[in-house]
C-alpha positions as CSV (number, residue, x, y, z in Angstrom):
1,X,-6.9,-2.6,29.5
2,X,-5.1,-0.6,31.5
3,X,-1.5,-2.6,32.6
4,X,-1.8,-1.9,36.2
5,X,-5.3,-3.8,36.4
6,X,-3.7,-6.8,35.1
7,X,-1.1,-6.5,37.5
8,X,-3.5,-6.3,40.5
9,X,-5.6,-8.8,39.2
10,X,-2.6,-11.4,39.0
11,X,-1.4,-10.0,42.7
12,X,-5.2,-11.0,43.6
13,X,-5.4,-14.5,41.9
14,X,-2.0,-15.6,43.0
15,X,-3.5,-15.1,47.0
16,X,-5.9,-17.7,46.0
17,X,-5.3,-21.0,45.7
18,X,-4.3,-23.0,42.2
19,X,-7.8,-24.8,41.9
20,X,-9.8,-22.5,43.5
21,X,-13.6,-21.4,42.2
22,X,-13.0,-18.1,43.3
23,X,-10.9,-17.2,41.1
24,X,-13.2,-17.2,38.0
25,X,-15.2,-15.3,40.1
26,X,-12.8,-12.2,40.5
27,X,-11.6,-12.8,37.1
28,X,-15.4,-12.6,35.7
29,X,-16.0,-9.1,38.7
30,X,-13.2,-7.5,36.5
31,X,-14.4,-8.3,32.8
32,X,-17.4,-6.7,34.0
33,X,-16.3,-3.4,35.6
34,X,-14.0,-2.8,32.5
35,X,-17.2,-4.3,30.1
36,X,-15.2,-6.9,27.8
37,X,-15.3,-10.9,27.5
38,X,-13.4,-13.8,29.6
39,X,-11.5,-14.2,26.4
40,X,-10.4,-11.1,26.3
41,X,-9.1,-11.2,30.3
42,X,-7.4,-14.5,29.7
43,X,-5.5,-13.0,26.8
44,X,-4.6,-10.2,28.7
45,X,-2.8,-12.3,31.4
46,X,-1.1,-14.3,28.5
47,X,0.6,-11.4,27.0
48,X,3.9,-10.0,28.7
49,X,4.0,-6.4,29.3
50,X,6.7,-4.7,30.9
51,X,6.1,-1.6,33.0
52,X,9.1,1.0,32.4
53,X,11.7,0.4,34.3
54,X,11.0,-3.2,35.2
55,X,13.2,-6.5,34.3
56,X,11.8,-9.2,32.0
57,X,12.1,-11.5,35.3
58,X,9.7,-8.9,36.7
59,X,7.2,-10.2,34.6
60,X,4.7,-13.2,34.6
61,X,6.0,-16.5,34.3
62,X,3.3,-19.0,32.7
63,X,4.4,-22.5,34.2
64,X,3.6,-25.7,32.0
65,X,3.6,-29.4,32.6
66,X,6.7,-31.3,33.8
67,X,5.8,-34.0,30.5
68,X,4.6,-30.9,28.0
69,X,5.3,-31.9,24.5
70,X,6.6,-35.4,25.6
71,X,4.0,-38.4,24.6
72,X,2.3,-40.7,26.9
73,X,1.0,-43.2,25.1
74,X,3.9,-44.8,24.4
75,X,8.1,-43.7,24.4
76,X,8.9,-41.1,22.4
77,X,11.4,-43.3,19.9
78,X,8.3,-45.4,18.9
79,X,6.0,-43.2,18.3
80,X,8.3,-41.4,16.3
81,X,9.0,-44.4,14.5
82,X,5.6,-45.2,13.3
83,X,5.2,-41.4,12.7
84,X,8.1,-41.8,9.9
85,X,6.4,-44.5,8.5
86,X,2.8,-43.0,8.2
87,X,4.6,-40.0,7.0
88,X,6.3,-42.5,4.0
89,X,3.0,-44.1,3.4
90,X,1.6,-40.6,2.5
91,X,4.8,-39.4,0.8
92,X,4.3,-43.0,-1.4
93,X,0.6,-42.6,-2.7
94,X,1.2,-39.0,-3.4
95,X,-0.2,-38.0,-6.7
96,X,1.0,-34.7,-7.5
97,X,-2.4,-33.2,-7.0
98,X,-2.7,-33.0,-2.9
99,X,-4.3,-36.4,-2.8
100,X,-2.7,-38.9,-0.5
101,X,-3.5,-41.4,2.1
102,X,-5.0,-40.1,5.1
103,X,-4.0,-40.5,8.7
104,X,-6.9,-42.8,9.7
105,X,-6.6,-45.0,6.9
106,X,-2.3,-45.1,7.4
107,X,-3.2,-46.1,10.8
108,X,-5.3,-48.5,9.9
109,X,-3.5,-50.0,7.4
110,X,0.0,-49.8,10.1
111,X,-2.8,-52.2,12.4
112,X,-4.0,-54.4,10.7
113,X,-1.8,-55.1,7.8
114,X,1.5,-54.3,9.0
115,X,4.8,-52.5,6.7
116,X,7.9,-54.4,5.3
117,X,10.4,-51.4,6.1
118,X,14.1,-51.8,5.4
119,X,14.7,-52.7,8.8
120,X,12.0,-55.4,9.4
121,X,8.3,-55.8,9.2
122,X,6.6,-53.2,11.6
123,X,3.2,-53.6,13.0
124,X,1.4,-51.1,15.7
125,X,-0.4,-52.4,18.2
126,X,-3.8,-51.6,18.0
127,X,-5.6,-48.5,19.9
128,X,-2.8,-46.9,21.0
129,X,-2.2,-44.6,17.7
130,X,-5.1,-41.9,17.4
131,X,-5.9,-39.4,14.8
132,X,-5.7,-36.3,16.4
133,X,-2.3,-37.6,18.2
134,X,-0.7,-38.8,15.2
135,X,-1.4,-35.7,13.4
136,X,-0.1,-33.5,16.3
137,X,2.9,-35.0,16.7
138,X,3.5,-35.3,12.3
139,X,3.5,-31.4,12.2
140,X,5.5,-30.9,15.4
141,X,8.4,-33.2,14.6
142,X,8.2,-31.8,10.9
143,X,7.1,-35.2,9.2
144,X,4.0,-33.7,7.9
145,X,4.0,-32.9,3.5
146,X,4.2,-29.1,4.3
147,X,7.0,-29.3,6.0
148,X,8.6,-32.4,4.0
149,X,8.3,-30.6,0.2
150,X,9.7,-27.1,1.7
151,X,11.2,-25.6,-1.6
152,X,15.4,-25.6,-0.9
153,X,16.8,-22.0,-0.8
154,X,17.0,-20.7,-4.3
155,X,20.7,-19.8,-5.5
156,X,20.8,-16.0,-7.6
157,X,23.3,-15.4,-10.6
158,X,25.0,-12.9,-12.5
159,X,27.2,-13.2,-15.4
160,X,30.2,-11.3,-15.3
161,X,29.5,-9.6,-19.1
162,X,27.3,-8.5,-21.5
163,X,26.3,-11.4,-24.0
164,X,28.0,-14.2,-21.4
165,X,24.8,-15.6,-21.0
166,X,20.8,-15.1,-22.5
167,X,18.0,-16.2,-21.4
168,X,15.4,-17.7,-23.4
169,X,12.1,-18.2,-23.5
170,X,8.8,-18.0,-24.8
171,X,5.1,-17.1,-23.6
172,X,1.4,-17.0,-25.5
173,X,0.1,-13.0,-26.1
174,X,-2.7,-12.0,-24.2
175,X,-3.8,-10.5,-27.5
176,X,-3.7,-14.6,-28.8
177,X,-4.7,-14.2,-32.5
178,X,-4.2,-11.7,-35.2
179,X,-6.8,-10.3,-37.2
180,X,-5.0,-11.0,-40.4
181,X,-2.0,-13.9,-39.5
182,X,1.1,-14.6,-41.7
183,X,-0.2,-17.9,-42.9
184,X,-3.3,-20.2,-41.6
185,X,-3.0,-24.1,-42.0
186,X,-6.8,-24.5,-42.8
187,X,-6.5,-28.5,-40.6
188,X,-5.0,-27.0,-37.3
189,X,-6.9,-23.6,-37.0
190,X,-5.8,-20.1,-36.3
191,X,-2.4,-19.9,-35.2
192,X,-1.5,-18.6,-31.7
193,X,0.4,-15.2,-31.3
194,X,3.1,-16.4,-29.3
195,X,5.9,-14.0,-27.6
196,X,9.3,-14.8,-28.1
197,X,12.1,-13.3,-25.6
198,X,15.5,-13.3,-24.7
199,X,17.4,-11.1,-21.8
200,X,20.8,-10.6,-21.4
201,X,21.7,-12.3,-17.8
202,X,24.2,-9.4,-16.9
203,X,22.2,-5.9,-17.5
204,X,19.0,-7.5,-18.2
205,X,18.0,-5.6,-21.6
206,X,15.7,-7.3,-23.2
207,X,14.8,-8.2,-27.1
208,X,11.0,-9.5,-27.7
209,X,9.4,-10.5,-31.4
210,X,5.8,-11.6,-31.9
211,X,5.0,-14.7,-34.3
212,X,2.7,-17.0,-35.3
213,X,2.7,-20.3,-34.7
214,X,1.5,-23.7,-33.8
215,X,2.9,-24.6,-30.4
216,X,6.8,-24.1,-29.8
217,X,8.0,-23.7,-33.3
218,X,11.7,-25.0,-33.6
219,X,12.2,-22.6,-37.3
220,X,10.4,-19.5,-35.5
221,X,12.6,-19.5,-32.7
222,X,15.6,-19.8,-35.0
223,X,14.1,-16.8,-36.9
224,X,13.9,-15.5,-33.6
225,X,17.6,-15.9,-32.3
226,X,18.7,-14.8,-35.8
227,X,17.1,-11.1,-35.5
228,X,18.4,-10.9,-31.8
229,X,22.1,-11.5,-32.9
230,X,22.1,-9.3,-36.0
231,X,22.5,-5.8,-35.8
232,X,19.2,-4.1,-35.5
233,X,17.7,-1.6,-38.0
234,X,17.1,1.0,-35.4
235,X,20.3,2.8,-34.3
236,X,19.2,3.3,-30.5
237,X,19.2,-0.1,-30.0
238,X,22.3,-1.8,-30.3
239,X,21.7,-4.8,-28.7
240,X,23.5,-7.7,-31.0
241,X,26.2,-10.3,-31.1
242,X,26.5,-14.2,-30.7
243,X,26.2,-15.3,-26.6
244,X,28.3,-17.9,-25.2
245,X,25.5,-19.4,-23.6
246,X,21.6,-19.8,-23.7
247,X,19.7,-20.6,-20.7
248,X,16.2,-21.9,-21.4
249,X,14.1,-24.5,-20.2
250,X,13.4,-28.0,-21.4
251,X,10.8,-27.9,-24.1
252,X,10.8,-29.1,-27.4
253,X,13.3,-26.5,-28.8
254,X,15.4,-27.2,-26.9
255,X,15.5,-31.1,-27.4
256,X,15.5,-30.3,-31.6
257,X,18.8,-32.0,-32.9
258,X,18.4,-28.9,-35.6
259,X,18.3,-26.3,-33.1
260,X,21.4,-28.4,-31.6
261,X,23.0,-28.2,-34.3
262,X,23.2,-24.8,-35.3
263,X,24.0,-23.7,-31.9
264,X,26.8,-25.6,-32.0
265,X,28.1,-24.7,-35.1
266,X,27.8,-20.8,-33.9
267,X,29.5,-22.0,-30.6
268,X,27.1,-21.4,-28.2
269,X,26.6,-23.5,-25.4
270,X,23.4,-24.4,-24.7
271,X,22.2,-24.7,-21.0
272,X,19.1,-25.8,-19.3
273,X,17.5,-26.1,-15.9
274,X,17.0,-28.9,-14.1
275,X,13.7,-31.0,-14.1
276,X,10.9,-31.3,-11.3
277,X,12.2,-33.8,-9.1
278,X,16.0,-34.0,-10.1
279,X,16.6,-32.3,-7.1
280,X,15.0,-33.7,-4.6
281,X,11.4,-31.4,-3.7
282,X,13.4,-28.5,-6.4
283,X,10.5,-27.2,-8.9
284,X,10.9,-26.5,-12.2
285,X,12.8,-23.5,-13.7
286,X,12.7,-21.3,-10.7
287,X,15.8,-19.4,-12.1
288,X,14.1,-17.8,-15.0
289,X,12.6,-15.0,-13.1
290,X,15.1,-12.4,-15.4
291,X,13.4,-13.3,-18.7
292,X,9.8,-14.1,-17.0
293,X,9.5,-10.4,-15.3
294,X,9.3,-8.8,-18.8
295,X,6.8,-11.2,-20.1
296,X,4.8,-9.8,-17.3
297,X,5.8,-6.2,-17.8
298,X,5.0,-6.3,-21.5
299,X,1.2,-7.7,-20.6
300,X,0.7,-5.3,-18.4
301,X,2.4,-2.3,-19.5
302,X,1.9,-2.6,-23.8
303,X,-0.5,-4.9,-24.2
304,X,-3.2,-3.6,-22.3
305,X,-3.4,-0.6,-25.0
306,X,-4.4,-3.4,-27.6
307,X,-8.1,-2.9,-25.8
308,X,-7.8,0.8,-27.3
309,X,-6.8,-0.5,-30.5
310,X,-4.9,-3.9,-31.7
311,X,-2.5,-4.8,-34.4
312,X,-3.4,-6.5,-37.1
313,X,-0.8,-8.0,-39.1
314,X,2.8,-9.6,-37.1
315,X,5.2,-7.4,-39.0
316,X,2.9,-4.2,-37.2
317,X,2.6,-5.6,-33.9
318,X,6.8,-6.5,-33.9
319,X,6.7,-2.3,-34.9
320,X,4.8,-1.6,-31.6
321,X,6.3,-3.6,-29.5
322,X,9.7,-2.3,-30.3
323,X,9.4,1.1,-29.7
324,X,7.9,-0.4,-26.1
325,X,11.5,-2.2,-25.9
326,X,13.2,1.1,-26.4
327,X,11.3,2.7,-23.0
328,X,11.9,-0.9,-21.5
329,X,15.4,-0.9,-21.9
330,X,16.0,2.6,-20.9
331,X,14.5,2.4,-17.5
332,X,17.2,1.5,-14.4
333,X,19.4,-1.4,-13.8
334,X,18.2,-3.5,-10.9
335,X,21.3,-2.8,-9.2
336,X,23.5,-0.3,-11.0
337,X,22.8,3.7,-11.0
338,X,21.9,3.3,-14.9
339,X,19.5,1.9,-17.2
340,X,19.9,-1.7,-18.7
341,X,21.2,-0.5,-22.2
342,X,23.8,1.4,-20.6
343,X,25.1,-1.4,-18.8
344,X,25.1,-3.6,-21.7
345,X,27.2,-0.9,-23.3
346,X,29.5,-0.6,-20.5
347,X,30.2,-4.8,-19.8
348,X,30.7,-5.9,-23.2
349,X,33.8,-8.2,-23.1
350,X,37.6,-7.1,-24.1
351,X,37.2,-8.6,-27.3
352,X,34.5,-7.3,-28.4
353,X,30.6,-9.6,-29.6
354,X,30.8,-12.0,-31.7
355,X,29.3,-10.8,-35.3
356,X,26.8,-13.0,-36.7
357,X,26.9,-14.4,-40.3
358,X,24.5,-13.8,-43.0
359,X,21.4,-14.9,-43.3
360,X,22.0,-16.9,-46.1
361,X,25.1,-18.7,-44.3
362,X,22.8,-19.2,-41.6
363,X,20.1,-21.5,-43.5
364,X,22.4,-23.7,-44.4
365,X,23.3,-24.7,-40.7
366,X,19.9,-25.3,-39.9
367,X,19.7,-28.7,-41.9
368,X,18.8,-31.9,-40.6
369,X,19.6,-35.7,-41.4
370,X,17.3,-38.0,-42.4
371,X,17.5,-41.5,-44.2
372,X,15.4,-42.2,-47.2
373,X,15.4,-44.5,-49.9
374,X,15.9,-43.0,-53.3
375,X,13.0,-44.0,-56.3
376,X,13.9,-45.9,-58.9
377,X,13.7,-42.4,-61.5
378,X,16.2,-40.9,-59.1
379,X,13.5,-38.7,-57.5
380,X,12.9,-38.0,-53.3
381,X,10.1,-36.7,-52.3
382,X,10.3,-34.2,-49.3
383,X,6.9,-33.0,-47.5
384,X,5.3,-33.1,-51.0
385,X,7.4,-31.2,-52.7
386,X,9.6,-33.8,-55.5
387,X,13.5,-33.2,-56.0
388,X,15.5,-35.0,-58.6
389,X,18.8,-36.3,-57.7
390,X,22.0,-37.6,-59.6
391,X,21.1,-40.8,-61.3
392,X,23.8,-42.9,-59.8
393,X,21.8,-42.7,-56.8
394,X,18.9,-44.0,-58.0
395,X,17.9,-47.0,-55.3
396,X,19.7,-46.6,-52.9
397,X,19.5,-45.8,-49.2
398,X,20.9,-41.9,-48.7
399,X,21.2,-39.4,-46.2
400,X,19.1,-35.9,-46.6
401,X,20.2,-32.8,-45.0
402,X,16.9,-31.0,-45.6
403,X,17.2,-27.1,-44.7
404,X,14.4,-25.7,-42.8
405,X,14.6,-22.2,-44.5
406,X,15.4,-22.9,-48.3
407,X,14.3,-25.0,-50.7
408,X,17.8,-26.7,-51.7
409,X,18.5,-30.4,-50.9
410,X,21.7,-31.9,-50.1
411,X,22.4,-35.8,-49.9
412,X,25.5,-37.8,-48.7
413,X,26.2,-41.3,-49.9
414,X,28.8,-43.6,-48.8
415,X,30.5,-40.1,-47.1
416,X,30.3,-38.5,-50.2
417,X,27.6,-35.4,-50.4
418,X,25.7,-34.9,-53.2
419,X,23.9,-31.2,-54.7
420,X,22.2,-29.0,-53.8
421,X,18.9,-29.8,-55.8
422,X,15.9,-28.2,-56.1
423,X,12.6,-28.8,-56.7
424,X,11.6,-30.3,-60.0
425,X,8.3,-30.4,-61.8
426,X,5.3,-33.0,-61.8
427,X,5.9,-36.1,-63.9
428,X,7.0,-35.7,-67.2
429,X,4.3,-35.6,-70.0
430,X,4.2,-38.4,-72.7
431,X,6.3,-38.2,-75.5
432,X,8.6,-35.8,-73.5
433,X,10.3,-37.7,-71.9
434,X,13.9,-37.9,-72.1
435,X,17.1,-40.2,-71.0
436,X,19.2,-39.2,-68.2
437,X,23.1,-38.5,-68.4
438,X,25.3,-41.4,-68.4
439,X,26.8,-41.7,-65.0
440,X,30.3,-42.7,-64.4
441,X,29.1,-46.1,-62.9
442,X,27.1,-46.9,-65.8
443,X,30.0,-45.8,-68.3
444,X,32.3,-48.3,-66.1
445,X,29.6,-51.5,-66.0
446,X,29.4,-50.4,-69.8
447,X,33.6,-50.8,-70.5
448,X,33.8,-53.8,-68.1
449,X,30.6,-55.4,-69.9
450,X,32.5,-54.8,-73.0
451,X,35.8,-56.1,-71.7
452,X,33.4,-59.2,-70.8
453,X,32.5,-60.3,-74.2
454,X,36.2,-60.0,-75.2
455,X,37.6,-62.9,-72.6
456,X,38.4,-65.5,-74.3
457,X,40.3,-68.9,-73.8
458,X,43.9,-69.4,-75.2
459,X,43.4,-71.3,-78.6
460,X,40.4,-69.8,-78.6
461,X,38.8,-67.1,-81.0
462,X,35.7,-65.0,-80.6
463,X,25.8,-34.1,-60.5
464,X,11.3,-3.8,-44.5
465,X,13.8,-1.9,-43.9
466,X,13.8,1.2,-41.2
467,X,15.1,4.9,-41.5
468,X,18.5,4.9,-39.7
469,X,20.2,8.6,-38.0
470,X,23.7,8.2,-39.0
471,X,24.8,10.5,-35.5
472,X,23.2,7.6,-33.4
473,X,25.5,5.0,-34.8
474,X,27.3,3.1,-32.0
475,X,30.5,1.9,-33.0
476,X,31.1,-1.5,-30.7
477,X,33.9,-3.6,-30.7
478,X,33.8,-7.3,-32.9
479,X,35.1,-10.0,-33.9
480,X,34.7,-11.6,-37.4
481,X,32.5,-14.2,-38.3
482,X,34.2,-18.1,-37.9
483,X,32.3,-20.1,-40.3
484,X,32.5,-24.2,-39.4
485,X,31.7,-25.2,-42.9
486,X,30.0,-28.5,-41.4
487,X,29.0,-29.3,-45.1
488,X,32.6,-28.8,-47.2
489,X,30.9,-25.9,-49.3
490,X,33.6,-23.7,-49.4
491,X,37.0,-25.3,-48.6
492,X,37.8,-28.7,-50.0
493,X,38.7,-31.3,-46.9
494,X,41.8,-32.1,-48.2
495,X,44.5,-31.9,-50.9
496,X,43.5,-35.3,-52.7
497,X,40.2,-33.8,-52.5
498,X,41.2,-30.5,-54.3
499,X,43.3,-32.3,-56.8
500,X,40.4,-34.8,-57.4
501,X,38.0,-31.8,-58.3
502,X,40.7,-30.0,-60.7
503,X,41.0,-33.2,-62.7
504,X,37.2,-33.3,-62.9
505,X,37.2,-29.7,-64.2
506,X,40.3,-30.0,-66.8
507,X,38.4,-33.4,-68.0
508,X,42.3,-34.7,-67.7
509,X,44.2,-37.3,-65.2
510,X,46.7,-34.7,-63.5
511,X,49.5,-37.6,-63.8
512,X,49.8,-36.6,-67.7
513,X,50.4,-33.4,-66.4
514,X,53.8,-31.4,-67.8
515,X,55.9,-30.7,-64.7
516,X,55.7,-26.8,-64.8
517,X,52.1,-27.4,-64.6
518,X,51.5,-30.2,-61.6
519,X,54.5,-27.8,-59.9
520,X,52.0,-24.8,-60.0
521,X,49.1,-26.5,-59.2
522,X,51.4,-28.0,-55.8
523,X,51.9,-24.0,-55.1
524,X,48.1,-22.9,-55.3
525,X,46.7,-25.9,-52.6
526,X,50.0,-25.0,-50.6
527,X,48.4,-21.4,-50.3
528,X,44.7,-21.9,-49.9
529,X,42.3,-24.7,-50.2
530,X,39.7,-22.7,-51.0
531,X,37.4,-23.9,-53.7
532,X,36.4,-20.2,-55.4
533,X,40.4,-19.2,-55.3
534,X,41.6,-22.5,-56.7
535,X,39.0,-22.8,-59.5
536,X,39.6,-19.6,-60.1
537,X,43.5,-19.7,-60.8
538,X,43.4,-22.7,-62.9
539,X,40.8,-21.3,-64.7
540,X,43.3,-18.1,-65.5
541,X,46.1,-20.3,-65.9
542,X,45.1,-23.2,-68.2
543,X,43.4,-20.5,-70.3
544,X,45.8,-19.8,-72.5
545,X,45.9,-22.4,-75.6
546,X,49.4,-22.9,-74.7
547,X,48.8,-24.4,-71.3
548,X,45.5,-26.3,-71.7
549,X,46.4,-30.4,-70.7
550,X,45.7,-31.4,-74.5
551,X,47.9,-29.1,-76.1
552,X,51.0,-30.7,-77.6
């Protein structure tokens, strides 16, 4: 409508008076002439337009009650008082799905029964609290759920350099199965193709792998975490190095003592977000948006070709999906004028990454303890599979350090670790058999049972590789491998230790020693402790048939 019939029109009802029948009349004359509703005229009047050149106090001023938004059933301090407790009484029988008490049966329950508050018993009087009233007032003083479980502001970060901090996680494929899996268990089914992932925090490249499994796999994600740190096989993507910290969420992984473990032994620190509810209305995991969003780009950008044709073995699909990481990767920086790779390249830390180890060095962190009971023919038997231990430890209570990715068992006694043993056969067959060793406990109940008989009174007689381009090699800076050595493999704890072990491998007490030699042996723990170099020298040296301990 044009603005200077509303003006006239308001210049006409204002000559009328407030209560007036007349003026429906000239307001219903007007709707007509310009052919739209009442509605329509009454909105018209509520809006404020400004002709050009006019002041905002040129325009309509809608006037209101002297008590609007003021209650007048009862002062505005009690009713606001039983609004907090109907508002606690729905916030109590909450339960987690939208169901809750309602407002007629909280008011009900406020009237007839009455609530033991902190500050007393409260009970409304009854008639005075309505429906409508109550829920009017809940909304408008913010005491309704809406307005009660509003989601705190979220906090963004950004780690200062490349590999300061990944984030972890994991999501099912759409693709779900594989036509031809790794391995089937025939009780649980087909395995489900899940998605493992990790983004660096700072430039946000991101390494994906595609395996197997049955739920969230502790020794897949290992796997996992193992191929991001290593060096890659394809020279465009060198994306590698130990983090100093994972972020990930609260799952079973990360709750594994073996994943734990090994983390710890590689020094990275692991980090995960808080809980639903341990911060106040906070959900959960809200800050994992940097490793989510490629989950969603992957689904909708790579795997949506698997309708056009799908993978059918893991070790094809990983193939797929990395050249899919390579375009990822490449594409711009959230913030920065270059793509995530670039960044990673260009924030790496003074230092240099952290290398990882070996593969090999890196099964043997991933070992965890349990107690057993050892059988009586010195045998343990681990998930089926029977290993034969030293015989001196045959009934008694040890501790297994069982490695998730080999086959070798280790097992500590009384501090004291024992193997690594591997699996033996089925039972031996009859007439077969054989004795074991004689330990050095039974040799010692043997001397002192012999030493036993002997007493006598005085006066009396009687143990897939890929093609690499050797002009796309990036050369980044590193730092060496520091290997904990949690299990004493390949340093001896101590010089007792060391000088215990060299006395085992002569077969002679060091004391009777000749000084030349215990004063060379002093000079080789002096220098290292570790076991290949000392072994190694007192092989060399105490080869000669002058210097072997028995030699006159």
């Amino acid at each position: 409508m044009p603005v200077e019939a509303i003006i006239e029109l308001r210049q006409r009802l204002g000559n009328l008076p407030a209560r007036s029948p007349e003026r429906r009349k000239v307001l219903q004359q007007v709707a007509q002439l310009y052919g739209v509703s009442e509605d329509t005229m009454y909105r018209a009047m509520r809006q404020e337009r400004i002709l050009p050149g006019t002041q905002k106090s040129d325009q309509h001023n809608h006037t209101h009650r002297a008590d609007r938004e003021k209650p007048r059933v009862m002062p505005r301090w009690e009713l606001e008082r039983y609004c907090e407790i109907i508002a606690a009484l729905k916030w109590r029988t909450n339960n987690g799905k939208g169901h809750h008490l309602s407002t007629v049966q909280a008011i009900r329950l406020l009237e007839e029964e009455g609530i033991e508050t902190p500050s007393g018993y409260v009970q409304a009087p009854k008639g005075l609290l309505k429906k409508t009233t109550v829920n009017r007032y809940l909304k408008q003083w913010g005491y309704d759920l809406v307005s009660l479980r509003k989601q705190p502001a979220a906090v963004r970060f950004q780690a200062e350099n490349s590999n300061d901090c990944w984030q972890f996680d994991l999501s099912p494929s759409d693709l779900k199965h594989l036509k031809t899996p790794a391995w089937v268990d025939p009780q649980r089914g087909e395995p489900l193709l899940m998605l493992y992932s990790v983004v660096d925090d700072r430039s946000g490249v991101a390494y994906q792998e595609y395996h197997s499994v049955y739920g969230e796999d502790v020794e897949a994600a290992l796997r996992f975490l193992f191929a991001a740190m290593s060096p890659k096989p394809i020279t465009e993507f060198p994306f590698q190095g130990i983090p100093k910290m994972l972020y990930m969420d609260n799952g079973p992984i990360a709750k594994s003592r073996v994943f734990q473990k090994v983390m710890s032994y590689l020094g990275v620190e692991i980090v995960t977000h808080q809980p639903k509810g341990s911060d106040g209305t906070r959900v959960t995991a809200r800050a994992k948006g940097k490793v989510e969003r490629p989950f969603r780009s992957v689904k909708e950008m790579h795997e949506t070709l698997y309708h056009l044709q799908a993978p059918e073995t893991e070790k094809e699909a990983n193939a797929w999906l990395m050249r899919f990481l390579l375009y990822y990767n490449g594409q711009p920086h959230r913030s920065e004028p270059h793509s995530r790779l670039e960044d990673w390249l260009e924030n790496l830390p003074v230092e240099g990454i952290r290398q990882m180890c070996s593969w090999e060095r890196f099964c043997t962190f991933a070992r965890e303890p349990e107690q057993r009971k050892v059988g009586i023919d010195a045998r343990i038997s681990v998930e089926a599979v029977s290993y034969e231990v030293d015989p001196d430890l045959a009934g008694e209570t040890v501790i297994l350090w069982w490695g998730l990715f080999d086959n070798e068992l280790y097992v500590e006694h009384r501090e004291r670790r024992y193997g690594p043993y591997i699996p033996v056969e089925g039972p031996i067959p009859l007439h077969h058999y054989r004795k074991f060793k004689k330990t050095r406990s039974q040799k010692r109940a043997e001397r002192i049972g012999a030493l036993a008989k002997q007493l006598a009174l005085p006066g009396m007689v009687g143990n897939t590789s890929h093609p690499t381009n050797p002009n796309n090699i990036i050369e980044l800076p590193r730092q060496s491998f520091v290997d904990p050595d949690p299990f004493e493999e390949l340093t001896f704890p101590s010089v007792l230790a060391a000088k215990r072990a060299i006395a085992d491998y002569l077969g002679y007490p060091l004391a009777q020693l000749k000084a030349e030699q215990m004063t060379y042996i002093e000079e080789i723990l002096e220098s290292s402790l570790n076991k290949k170099q000392v072994l190694a020298r007192i092989r060399d040296y105490f080869m000669s048939a002058s210097r072997r301990p028995d030699a006159q």
